[in-house]
N, C-alpha and C positions, 0 to 999 in steps of 0.2 A: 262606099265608105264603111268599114269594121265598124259598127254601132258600137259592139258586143265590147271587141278589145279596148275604146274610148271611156266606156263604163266603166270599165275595170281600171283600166290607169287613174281615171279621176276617183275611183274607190280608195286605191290605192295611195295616190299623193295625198291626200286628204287623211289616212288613217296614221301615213309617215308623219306627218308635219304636226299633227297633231299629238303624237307622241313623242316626237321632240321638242315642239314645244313643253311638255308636262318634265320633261327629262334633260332636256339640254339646256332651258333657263337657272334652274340650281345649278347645273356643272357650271354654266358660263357667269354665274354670279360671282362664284367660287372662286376661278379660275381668275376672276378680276379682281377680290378682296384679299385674297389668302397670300402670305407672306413664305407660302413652305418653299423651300430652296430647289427639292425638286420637281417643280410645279413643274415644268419644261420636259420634264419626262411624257405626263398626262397629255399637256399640249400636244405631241408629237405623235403620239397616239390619236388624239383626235382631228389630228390633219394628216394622216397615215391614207383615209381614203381616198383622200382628194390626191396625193399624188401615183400611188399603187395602177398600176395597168385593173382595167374591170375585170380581166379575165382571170388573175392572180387573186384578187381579193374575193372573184366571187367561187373560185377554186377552194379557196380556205373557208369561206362558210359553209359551202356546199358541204366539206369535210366533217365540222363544226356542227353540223345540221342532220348528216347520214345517219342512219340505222345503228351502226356503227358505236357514233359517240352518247357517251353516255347524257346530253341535252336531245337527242335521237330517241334513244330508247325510254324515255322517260316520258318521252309527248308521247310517244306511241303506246307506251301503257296505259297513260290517262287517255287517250283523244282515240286510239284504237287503232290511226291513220300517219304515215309517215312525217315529217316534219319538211323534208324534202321536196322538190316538187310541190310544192301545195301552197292556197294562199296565204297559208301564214307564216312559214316560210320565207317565199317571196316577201312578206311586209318586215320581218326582222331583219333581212338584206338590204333592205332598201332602207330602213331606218341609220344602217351601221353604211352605207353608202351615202346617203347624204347628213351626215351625221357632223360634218365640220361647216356647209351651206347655212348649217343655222346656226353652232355653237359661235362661230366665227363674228358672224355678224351679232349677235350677243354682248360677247364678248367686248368686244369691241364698244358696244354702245356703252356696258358699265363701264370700263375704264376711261371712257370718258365725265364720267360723271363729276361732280365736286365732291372730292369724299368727305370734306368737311360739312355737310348735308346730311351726310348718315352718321357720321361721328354727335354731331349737335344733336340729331334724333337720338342715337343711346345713348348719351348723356342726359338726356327728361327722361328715358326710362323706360324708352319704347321697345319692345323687342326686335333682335333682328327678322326675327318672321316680318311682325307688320313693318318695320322700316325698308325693308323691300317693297311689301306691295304699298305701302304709304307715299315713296321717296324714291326709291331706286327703278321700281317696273313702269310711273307716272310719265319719267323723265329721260327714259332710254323705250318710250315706244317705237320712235320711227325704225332704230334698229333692230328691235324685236320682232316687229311689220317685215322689216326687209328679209330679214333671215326665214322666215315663214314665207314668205311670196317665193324665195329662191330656193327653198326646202321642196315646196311643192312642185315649180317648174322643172326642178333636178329630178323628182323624182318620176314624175310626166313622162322624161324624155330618155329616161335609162336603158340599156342594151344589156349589154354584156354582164354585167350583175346576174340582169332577170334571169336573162336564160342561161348561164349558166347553175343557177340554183333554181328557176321556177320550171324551165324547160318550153316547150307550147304547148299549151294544154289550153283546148276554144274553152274561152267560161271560167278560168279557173287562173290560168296564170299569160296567159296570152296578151300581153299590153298590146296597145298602139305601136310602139316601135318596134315589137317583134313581126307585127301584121304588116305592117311597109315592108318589111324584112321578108317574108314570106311574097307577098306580090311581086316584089323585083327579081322575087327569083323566080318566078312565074311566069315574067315578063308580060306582067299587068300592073303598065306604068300609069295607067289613068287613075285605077286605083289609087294603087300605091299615092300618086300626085294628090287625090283628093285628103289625103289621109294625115299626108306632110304637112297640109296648110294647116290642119289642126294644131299642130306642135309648132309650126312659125309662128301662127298668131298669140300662141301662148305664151311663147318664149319672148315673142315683142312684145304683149301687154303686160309680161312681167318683166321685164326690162325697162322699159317705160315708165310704170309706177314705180320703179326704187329707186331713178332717176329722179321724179317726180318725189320722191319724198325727203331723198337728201337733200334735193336742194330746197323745199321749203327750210328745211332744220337747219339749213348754213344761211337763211339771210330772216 
């Protein structure tokens, strides 16, 4: 079993998730209150990755990302080291890849809310800041929960992204499923097998819990 690669994915899901969380709760608040006509543009945008082939979307960051562009040459003046290939990189990718996994489920959970709840709160004169975290973030946890458990699981189990913007690199951008990737073509299936069950049981006990949580919230 890739120790090394396992480390790295759960470094990885864990640095995603949590910056979508910090970043994709305002969009998705947003997204839920805001009356602007071309909201449906944004939207489309933000479920752009979810339907895009990995290999296209991670073509264009790679692009986005190269020496090349001018968010390229800018890391590399400050940071000294490409943008490309590298872990940080790889975690922007995978931020703008599982980027609708959570806004979605966000989403979702504000427009469910009773917005006369938040309306009554700025009417006594609360700000929209804390009538969020007072009223809105209290009452739309389970879906906030879900989108983070399937943020992280999505990003756990990513391909085509990774490598085409992180490459294989042991230690640095080499997830779990590029290292299955790499044993089967090796034709070290024992490997490889041990390695799988990592991400099935992941992928069930995140699947599981968001089961597990919708249905408390529905009775």
């Amino acid at each position: 079993m890739d120790v090394e690669a396992i480390w790295l994915s759960l470094q990885l899901a864990a640095l995603t998730t949590a910056v979508l969380l910090l970043a994709g709760l305002p969009l998705a608040y947003w997204l839920a209150v805001t009356r602007w006509r071309l909201k449906f543009l944004l939207e489309a945008i933000v479920v752009l990755p979810m339907i895009l082939p990995p290999t296209v979307l991670g073509f264009y960051i790679l692009i986005a990302l190269g020496p090349l562009s001018p968010i390229g040459r800018a890391y590399e003046a400050i940071a000294g080291k490409s943008l490309a290939f590298s872990f940080e990189g790889l975690l922007l990718a995978s931020i703008l890849y599982s980027l609708p996994f959570a806004v979605r489920p966000f989403t979702a959970a504000f427009v469910g809310l009773d917005r006369r709840l938040m309306e009554a709160s700025w009417c006594l004169g609360v700000s929209p800041l804390r009538t969020f975290f007072r009223v809105a973030f209290p009452l739309s946890w389970a879906g906030i929960l879900t989108g983070a458990i399937l943020s992280f699981a999505h990003t756990l189990g990513e391909f085509g992204v990774v490598l085409m913007v992180g490459g294989n690199i042991p230690g640095v951008t080499r997830t779990v499923s590029i290292s299955i990737y790499d044993e089967v073509q090796a034709v070290n299936y024992s490997e490889a097998a041990m390695t799988s069950l990592v991400l099935l049981g992941s992928s069930f006990l995140a699947l599981s819990v968001t089961s597990l949580i919708n249905r408390k919230t529905m009775y």
